[in-house]
CHARMM-style PDB file with segment names, atoms N, HN, CA, C and O in Angstrom:
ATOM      1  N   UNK     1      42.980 -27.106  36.626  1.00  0.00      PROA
ATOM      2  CA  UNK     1      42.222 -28.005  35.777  1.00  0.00      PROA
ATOM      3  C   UNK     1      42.545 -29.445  36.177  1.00  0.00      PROA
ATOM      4  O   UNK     1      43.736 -29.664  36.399  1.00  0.00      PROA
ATOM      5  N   UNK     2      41.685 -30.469  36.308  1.00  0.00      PROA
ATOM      6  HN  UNK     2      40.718 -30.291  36.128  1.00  0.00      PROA
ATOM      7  CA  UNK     2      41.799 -31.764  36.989  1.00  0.00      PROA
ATOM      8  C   UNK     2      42.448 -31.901  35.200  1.00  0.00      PROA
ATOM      9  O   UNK     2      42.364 -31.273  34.145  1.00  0.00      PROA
ATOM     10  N   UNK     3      43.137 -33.216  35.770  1.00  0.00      PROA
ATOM     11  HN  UNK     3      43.205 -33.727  36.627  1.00  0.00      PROA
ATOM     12  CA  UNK     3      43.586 -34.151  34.658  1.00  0.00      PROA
ATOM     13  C   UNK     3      42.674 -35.278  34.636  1.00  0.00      PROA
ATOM     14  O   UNK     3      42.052 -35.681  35.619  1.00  0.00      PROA
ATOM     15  N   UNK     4      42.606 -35.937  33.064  1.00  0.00      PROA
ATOM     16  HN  UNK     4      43.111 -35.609  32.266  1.00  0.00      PROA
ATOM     17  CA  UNK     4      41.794 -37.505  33.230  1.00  0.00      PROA
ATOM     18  C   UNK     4      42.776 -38.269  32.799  1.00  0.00      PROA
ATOM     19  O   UNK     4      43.818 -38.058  32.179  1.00  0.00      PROA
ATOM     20  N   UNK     5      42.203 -39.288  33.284  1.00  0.00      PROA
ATOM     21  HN  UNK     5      41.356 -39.459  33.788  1.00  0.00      PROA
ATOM     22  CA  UNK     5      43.480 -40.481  32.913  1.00  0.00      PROA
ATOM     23  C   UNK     5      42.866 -41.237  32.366  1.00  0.00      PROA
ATOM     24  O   UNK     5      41.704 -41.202  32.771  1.00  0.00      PROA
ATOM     25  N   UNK     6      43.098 -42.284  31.266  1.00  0.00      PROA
ATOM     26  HN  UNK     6      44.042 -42.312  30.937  1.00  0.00      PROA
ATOM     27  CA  UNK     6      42.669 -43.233  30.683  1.00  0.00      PROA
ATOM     28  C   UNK     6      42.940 -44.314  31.325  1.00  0.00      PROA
ATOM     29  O   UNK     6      44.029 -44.649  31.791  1.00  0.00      PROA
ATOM     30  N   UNK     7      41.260 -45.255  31.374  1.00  0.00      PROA
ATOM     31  HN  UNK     7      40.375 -44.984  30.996  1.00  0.00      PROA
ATOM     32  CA  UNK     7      42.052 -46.306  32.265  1.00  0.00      PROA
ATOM     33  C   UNK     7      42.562 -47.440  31.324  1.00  0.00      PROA
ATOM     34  O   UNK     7      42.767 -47.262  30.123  1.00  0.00      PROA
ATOM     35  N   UNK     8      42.763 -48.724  32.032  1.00  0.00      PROA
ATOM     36  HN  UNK     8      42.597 -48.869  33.007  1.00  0.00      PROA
ATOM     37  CA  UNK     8      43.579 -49.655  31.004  1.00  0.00      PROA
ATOM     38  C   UNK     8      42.951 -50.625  30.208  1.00  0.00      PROA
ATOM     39  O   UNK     8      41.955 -51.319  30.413  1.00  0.00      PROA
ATOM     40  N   UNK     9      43.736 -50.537  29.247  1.00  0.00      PROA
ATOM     41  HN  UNK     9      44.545 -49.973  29.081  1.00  0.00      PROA
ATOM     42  CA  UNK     9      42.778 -51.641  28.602  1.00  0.00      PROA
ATOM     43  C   UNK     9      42.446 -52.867  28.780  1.00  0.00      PROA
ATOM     44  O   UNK     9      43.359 -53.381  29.427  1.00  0.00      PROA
ATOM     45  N   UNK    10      41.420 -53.831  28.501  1.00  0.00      PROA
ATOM     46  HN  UNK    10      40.679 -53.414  27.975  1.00  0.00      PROA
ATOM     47  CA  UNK    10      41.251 -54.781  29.493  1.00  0.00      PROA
ATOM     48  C   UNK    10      42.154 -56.277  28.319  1.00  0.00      PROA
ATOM     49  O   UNK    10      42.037 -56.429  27.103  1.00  0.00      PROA
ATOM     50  N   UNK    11      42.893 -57.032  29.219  1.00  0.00      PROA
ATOM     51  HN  UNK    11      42.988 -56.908  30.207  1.00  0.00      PROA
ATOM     52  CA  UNK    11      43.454 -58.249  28.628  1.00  0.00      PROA
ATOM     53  C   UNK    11      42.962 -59.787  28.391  1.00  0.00      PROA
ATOM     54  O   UNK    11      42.429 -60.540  29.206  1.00  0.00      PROA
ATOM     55  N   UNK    12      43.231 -59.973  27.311  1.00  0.00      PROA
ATOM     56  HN  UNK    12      43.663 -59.361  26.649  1.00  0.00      PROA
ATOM     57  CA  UNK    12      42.514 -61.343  26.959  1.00  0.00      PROA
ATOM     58  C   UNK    12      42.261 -62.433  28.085  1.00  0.00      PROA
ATOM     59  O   UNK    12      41.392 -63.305  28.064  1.00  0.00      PROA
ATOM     60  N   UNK    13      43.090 -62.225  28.953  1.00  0.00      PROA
ATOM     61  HN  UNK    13      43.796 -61.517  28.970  1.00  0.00      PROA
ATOM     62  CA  UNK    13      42.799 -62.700  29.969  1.00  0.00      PROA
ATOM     63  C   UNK    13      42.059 -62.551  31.045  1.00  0.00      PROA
ATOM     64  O   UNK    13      41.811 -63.483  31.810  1.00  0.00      PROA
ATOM     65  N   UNK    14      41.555 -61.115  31.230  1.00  0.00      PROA
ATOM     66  HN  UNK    14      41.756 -60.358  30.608  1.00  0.00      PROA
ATOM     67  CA  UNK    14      40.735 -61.122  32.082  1.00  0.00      PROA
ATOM     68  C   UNK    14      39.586 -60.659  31.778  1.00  0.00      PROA
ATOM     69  O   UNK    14      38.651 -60.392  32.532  1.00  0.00      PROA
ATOM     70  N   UNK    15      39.702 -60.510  30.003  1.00  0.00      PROA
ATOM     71  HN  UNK    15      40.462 -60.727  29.390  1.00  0.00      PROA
ATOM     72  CA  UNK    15      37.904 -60.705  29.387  1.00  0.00      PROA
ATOM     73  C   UNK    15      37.481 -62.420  30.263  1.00  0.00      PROA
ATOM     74  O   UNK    15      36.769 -62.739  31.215  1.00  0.00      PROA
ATOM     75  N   UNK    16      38.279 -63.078  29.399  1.00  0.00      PROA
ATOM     76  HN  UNK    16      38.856 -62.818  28.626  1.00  0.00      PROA
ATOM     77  CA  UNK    16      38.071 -64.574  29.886  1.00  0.00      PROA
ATOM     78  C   UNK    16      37.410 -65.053  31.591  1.00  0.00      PROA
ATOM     79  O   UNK    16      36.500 -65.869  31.737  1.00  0.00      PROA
ATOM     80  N   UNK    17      37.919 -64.532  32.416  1.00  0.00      PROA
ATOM     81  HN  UNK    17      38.658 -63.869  32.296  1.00  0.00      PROA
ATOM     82  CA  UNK    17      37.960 -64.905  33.545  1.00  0.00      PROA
ATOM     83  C   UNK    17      36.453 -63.688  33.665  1.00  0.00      PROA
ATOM     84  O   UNK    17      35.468 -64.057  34.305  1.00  0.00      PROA
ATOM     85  N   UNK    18      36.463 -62.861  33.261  1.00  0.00      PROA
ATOM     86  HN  UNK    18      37.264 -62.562  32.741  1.00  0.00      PROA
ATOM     87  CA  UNK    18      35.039 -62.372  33.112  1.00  0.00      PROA
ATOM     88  C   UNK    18      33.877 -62.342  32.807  1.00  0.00      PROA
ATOM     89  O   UNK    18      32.940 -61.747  33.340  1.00  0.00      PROA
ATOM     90  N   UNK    19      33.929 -63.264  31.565  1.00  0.00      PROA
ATOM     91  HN  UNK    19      34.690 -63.748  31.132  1.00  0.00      PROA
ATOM     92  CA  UNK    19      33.315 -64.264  30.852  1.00  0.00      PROA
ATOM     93  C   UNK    19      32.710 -65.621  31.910  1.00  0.00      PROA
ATOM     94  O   UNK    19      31.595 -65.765  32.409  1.00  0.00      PROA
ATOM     95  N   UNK    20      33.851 -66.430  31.988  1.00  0.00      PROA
ATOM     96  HN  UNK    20      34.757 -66.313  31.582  1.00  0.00      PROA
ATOM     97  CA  UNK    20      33.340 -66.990  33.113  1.00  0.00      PROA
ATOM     98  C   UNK    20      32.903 -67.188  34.543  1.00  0.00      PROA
ATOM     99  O   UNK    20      32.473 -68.219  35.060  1.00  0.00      PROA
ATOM    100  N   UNK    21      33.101 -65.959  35.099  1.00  0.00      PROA
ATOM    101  HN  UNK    21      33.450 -65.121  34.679  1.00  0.00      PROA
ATOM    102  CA  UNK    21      32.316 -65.488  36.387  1.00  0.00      PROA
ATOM    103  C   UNK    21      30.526 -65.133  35.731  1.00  0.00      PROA
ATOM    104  O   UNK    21      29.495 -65.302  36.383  1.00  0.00      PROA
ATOM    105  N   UNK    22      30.596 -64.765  34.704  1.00  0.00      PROA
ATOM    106  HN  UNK    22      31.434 -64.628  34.175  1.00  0.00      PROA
ATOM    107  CA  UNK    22      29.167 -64.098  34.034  1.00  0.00      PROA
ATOM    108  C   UNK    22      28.496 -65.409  33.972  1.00  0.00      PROA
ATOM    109  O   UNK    22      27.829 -65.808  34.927  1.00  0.00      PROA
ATOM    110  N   UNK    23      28.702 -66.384  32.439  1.00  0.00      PROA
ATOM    111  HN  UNK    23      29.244 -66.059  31.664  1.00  0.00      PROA
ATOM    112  CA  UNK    23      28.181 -67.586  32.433  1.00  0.00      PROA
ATOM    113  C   UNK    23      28.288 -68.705  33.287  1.00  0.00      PROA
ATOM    114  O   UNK    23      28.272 -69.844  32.822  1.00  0.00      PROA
ATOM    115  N   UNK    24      28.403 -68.461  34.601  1.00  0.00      PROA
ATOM    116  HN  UNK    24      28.416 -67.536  34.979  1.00  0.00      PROA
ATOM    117  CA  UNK    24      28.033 -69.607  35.587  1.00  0.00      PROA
ATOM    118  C   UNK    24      26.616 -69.916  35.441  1.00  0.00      PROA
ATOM    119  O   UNK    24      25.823 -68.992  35.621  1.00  0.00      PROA
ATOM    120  N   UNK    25      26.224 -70.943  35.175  1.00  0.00      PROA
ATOM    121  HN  UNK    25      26.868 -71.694  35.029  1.00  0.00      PROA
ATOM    122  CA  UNK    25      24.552 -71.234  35.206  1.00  0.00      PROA
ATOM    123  C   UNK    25      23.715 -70.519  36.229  1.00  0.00      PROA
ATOM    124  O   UNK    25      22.738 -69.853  35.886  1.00  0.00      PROA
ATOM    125  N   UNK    26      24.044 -70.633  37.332  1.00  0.00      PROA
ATOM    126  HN  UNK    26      24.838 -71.174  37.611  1.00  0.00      PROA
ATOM    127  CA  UNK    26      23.212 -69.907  38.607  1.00  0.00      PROA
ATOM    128  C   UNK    26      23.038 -68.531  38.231  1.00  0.00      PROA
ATOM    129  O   UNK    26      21.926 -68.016  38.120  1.00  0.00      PROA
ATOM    130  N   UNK    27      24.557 -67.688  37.954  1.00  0.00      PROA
ATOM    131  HN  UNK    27      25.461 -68.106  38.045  1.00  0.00      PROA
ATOM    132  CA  UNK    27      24.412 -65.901  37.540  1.00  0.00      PROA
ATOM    133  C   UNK    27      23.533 -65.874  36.864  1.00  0.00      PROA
ATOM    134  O   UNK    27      22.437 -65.378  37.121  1.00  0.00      PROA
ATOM    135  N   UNK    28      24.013 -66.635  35.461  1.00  0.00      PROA
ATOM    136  HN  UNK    28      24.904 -67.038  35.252  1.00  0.00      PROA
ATOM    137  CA  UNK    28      23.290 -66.138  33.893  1.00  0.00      PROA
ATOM    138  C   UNK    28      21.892 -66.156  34.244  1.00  0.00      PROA
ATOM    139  O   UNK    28      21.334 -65.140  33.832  1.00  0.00      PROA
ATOM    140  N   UNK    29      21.055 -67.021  34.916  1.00  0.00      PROA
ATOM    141  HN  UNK    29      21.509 -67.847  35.250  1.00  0.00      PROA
ATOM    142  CA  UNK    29      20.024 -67.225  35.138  1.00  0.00      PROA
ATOM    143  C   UNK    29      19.118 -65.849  35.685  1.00  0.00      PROA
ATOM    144  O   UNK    29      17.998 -65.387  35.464  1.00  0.00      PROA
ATOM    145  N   UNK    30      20.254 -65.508  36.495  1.00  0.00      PROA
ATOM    146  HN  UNK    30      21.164 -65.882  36.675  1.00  0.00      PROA
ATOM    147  CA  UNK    30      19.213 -64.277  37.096  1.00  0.00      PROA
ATOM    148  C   UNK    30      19.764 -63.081  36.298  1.00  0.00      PROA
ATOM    149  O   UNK    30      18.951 -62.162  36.200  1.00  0.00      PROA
ATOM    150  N   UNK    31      21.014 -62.866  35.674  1.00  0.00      PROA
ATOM    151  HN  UNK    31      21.674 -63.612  35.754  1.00  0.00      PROA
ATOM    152  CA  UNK    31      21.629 -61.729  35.242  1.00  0.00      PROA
ATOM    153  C   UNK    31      20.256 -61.863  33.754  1.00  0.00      PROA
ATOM    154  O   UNK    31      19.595 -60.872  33.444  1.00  0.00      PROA
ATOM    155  N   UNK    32      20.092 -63.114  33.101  1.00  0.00      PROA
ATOM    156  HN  UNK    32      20.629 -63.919  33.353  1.00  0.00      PROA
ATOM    157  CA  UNK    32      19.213 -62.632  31.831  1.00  0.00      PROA
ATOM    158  C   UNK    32      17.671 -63.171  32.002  1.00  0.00      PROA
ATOM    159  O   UNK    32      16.932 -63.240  31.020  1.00  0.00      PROA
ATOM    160  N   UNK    33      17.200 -63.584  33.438  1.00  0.00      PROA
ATOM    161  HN  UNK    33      17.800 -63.528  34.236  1.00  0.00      PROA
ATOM    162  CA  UNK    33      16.253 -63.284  33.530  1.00  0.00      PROA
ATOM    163  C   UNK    33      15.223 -62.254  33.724  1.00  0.00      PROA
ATOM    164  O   UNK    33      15.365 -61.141  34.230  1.00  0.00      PROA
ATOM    165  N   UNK    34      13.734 -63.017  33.050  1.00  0.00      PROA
ATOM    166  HN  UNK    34      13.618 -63.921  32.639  1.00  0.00      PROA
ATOM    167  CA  UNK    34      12.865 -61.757  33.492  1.00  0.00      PROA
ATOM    168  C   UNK    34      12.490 -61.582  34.691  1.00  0.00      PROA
ATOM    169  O   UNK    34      12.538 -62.389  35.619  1.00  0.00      PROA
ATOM    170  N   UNK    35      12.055 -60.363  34.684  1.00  0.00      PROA
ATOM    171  HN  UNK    35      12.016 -59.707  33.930  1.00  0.00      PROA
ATOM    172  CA  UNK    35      11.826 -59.989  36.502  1.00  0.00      PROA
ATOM    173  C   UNK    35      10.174 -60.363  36.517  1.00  0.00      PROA
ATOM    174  O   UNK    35       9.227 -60.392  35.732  1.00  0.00      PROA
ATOM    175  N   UNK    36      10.498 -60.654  38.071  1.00  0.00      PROA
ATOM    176  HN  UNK    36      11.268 -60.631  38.709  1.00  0.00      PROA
ATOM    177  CA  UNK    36       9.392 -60.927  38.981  1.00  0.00      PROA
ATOM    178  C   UNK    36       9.145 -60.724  40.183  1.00  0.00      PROA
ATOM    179  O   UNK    36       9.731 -59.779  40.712  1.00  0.00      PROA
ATOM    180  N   UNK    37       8.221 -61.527  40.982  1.00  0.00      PROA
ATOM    181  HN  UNK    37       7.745 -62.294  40.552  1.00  0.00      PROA
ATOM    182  CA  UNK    37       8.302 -61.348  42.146  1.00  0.00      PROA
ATOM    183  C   UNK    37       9.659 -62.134  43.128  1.00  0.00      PROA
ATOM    184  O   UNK    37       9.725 -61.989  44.349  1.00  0.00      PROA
ATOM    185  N   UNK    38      10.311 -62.668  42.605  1.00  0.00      PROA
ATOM    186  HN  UNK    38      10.257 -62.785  41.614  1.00  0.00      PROA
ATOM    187  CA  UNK    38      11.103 -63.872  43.014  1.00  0.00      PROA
ATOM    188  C   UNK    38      12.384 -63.022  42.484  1.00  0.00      PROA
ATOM    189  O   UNK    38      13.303 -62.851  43.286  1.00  0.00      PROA
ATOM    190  N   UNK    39      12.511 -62.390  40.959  1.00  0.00      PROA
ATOM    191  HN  UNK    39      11.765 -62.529  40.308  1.00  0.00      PROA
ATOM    192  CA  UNK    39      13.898 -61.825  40.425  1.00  0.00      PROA
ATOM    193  C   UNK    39      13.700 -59.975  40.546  1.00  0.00      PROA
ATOM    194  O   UNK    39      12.686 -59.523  40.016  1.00  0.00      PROA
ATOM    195  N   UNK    40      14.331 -59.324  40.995  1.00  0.00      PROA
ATOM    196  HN  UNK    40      15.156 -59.691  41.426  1.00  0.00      PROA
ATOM    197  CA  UNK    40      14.448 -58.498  41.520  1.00  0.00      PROA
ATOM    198  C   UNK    40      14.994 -57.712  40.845  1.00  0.00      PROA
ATOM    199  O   UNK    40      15.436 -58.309  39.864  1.00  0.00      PROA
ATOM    200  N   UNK    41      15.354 -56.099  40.788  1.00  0.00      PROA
ATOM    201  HN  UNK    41      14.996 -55.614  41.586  1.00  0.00      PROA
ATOM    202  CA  UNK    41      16.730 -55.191  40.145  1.00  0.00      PROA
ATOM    203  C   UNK    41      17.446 -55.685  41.348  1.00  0.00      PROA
ATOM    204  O   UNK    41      18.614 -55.945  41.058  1.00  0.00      PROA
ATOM    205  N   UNK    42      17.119 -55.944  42.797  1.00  0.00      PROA
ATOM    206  HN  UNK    42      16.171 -55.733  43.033  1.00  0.00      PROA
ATOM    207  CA  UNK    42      18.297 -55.683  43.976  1.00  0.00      PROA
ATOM    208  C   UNK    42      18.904 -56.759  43.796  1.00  0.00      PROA
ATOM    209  O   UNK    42      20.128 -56.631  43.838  1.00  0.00      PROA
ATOM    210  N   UNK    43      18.378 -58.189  43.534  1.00  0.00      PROA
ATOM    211  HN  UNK    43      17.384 -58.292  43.499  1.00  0.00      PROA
ATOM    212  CA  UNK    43      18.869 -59.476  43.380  1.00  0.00      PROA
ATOM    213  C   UNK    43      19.903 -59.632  41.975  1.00  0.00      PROA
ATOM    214  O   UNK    43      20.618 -60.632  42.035  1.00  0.00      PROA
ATOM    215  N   UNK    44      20.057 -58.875  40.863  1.00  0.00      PROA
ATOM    216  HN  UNK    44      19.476 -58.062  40.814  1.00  0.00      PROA
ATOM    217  CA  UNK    44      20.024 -58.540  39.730  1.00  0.00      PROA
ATOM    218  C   UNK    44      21.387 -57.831  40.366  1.00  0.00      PROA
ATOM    219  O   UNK    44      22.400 -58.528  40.413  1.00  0.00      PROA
ATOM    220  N   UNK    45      21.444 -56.371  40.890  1.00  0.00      PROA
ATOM    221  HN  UNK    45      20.621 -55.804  40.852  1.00  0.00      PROA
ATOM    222  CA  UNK    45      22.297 -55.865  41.340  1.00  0.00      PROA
ATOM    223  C   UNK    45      23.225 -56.604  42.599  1.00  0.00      PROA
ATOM    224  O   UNK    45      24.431 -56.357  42.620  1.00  0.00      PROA
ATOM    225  N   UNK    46      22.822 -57.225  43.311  1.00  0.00      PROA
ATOM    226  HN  UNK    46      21.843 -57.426  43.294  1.00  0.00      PROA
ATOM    227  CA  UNK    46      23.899 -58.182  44.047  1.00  0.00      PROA
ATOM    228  C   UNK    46      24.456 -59.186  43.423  1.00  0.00      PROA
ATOM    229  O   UNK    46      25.353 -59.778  44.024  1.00  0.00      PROA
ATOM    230  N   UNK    47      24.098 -59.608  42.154  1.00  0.00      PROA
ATOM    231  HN  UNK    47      23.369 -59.128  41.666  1.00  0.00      PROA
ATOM    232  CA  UNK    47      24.614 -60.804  41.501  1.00  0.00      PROA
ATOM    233  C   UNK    47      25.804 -60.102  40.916  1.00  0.00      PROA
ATOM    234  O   UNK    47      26.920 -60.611  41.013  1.00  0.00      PROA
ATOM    235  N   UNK    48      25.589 -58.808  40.235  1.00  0.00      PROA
ATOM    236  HN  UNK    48      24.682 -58.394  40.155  1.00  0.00      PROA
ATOM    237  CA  UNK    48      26.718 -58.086  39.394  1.00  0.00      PROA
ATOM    238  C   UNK    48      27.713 -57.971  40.851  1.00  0.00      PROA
ATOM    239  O   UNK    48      28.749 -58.627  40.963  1.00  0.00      PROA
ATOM    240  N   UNK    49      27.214 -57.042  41.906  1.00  0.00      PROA
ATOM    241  HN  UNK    49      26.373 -56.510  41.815  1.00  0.00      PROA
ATOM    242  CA  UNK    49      28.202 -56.434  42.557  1.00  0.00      PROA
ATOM    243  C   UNK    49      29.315 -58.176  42.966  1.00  0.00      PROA
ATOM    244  O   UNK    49      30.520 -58.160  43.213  1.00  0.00      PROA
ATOM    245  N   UNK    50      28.639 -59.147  42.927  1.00  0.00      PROA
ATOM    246  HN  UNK    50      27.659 -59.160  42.726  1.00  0.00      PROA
ATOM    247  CA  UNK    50      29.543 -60.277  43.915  1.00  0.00      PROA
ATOM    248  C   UNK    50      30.366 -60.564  42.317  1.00  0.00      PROA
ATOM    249  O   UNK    50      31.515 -60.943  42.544  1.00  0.00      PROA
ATOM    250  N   UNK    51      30.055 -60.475  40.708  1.00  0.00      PROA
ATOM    251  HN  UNK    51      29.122 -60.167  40.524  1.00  0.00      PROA
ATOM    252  CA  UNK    51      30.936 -60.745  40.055  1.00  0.00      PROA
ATOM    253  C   UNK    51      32.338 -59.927  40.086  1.00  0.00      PROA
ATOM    254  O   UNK    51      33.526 -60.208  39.930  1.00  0.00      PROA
ATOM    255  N   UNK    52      31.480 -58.625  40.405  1.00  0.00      PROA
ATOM    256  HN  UNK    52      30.515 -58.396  40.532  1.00  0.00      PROA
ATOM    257  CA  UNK    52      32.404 -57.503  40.193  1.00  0.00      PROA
ATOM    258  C   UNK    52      33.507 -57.748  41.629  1.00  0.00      PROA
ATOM    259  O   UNK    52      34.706 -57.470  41.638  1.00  0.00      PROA
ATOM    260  N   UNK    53      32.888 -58.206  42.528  1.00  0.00      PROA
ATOM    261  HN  UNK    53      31.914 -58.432  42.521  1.00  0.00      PROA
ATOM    262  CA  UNK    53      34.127 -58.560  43.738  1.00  0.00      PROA
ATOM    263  C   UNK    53      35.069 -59.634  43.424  1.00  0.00      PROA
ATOM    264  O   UNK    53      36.287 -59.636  43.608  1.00  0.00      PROA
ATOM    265  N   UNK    54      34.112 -60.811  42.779  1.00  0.00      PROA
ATOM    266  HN  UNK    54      33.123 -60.809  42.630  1.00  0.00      PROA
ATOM    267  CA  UNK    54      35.338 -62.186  42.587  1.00  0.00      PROA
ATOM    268  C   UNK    54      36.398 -61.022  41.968  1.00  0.00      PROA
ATOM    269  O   UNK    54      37.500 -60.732  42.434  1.00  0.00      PROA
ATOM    270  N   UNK    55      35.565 -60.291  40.466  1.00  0.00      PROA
ATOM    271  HN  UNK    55      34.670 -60.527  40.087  1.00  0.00      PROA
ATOM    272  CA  UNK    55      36.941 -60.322  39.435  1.00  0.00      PROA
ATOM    273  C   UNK    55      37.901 -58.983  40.185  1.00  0.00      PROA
ATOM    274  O   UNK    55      39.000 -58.852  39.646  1.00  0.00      PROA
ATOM    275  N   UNK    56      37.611 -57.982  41.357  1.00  0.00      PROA
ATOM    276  HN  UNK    56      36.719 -58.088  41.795  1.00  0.00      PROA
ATOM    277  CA  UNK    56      38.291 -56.830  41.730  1.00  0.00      PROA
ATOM    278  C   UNK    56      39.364 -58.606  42.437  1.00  0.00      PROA
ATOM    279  O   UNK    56      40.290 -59.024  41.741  1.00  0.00      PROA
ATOM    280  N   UNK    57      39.099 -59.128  43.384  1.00  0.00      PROA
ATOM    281  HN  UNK    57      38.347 -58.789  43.949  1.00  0.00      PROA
ATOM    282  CA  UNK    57      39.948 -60.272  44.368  1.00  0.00      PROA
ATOM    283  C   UNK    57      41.261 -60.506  43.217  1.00  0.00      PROA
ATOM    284  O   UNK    57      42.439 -60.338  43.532  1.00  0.00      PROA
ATOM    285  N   UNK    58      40.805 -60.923  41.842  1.00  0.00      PROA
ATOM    286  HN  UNK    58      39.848 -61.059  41.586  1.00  0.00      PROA
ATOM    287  CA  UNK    58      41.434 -61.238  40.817  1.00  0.00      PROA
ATOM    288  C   UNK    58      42.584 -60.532  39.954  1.00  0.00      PROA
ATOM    289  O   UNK    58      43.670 -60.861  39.476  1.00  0.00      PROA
ATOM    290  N   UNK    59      41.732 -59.329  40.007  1.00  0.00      PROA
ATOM    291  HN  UNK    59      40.850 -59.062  40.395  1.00  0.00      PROA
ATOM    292  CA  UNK    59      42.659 -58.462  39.077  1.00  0.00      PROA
ATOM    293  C   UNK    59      42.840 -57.012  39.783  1.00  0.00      PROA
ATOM    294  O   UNK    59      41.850 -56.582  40.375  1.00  0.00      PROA
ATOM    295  N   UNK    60      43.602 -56.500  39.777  1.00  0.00      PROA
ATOM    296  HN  UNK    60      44.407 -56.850  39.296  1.00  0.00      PROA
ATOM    297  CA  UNK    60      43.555 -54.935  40.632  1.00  0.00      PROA
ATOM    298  C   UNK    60      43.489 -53.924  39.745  1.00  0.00      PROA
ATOM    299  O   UNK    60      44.561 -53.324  39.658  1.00  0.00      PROA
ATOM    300  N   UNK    61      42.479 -53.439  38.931  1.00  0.00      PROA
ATOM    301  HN  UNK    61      41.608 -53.927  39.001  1.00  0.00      PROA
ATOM    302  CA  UNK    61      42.215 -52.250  38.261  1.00  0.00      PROA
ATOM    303  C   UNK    61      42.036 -51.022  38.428  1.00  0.00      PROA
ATOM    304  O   UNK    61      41.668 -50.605  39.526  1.00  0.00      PROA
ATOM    305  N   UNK    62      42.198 -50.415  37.662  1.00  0.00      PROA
ATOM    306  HN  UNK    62      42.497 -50.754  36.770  1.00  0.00      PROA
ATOM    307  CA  UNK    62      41.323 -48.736  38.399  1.00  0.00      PROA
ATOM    308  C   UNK    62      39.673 -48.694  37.410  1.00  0.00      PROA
ATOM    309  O   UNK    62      39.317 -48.046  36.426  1.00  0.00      PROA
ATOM    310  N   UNK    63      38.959 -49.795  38.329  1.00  0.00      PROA
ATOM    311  HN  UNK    63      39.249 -50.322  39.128  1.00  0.00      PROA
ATOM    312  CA  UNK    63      37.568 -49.977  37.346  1.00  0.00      PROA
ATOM    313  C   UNK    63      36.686 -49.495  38.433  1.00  0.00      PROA
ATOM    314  O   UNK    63      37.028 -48.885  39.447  1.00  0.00      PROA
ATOM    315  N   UNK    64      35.443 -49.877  38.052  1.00  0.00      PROA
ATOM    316  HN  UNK    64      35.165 -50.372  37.229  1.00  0.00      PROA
ATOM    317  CA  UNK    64      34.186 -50.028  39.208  1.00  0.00      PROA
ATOM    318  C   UNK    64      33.243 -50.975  38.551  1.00  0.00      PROA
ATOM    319  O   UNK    64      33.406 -51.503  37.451  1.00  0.00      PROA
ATOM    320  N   UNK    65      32.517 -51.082  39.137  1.00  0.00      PROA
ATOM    321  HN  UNK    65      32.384 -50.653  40.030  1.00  0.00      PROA
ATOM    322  CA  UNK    65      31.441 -52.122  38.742  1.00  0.00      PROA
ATOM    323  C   UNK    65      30.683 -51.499  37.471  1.00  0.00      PROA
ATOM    324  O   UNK    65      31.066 -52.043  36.435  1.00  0.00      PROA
ATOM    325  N   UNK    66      29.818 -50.617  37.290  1.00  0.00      PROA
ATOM    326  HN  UNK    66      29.506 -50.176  38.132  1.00  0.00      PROA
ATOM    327  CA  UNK    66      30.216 -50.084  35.792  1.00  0.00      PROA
ATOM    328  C   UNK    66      30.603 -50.826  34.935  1.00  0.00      PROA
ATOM    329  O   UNK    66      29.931 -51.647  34.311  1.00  0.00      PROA
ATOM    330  N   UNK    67      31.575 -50.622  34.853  1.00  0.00      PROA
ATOM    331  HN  UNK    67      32.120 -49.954  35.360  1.00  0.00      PROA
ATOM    332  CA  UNK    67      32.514 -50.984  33.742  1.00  0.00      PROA
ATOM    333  C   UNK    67      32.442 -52.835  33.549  1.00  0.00      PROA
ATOM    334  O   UNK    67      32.096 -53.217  32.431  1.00  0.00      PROA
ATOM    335  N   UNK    68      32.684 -53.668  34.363  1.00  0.00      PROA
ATOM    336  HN  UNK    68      32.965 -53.358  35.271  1.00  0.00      PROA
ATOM    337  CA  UNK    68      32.286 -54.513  34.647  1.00  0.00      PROA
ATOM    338  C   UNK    68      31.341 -55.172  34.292  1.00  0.00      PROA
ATOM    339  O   UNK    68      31.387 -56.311  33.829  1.00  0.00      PROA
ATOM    340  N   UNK    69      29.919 -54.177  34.571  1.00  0.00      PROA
ATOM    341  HN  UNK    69      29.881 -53.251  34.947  1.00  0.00      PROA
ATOM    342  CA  UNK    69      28.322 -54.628  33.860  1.00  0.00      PROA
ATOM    343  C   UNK    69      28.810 -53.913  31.999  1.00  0.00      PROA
ATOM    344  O   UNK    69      28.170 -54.472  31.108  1.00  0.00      PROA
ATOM    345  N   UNK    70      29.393 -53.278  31.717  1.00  0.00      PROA
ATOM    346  HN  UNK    70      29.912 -52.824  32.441  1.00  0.00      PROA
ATOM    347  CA  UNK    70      29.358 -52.922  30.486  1.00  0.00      PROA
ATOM    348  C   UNK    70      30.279 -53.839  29.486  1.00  0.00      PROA
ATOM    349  O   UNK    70      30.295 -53.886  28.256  1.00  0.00      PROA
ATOM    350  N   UNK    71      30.809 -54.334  30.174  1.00  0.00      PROA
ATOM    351  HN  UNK    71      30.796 -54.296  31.173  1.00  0.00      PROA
ATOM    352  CA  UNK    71      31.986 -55.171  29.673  1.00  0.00      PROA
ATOM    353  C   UNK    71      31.256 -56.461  29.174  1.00  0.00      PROA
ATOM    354  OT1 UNK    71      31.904 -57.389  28.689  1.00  0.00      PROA
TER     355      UNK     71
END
């Protein structure tokens, strides 16, 4: 039987630093814009995956991007 592990919980500190990788004016723009011909899901999805890289550079979790967009 596989085991699961719980992963960790996330710290006030790196809500924060998550927070502000999200509300950069440039992200927010495309993360809560509507789509078009110009805003994309792929453009949409490369904006998450490059937050999700600053904050992996930042913090060393056992996350994925997932978690990241849910956060």
């Amino acid at each position: 039987m596989e085991e699961h592990f719980r992963k960790a919980n996330w710290t006030e500190e790196s809500i924060s630093i998550l927070v502000d990788f999200v509300t950069d004016p440039e992200r927010w723009a495309v993360i809560r814009g509507k789509f078009s011909p110009s805003l994309t899901v792929q453009k949409k999805q490369r904006v998450w995956e490059e937050i999700a890289e600053r904050y992996f550079k930042k913090y060393i979790y056992n996350t994925d991007i997932s978690d990241v967009v849910s956060k």
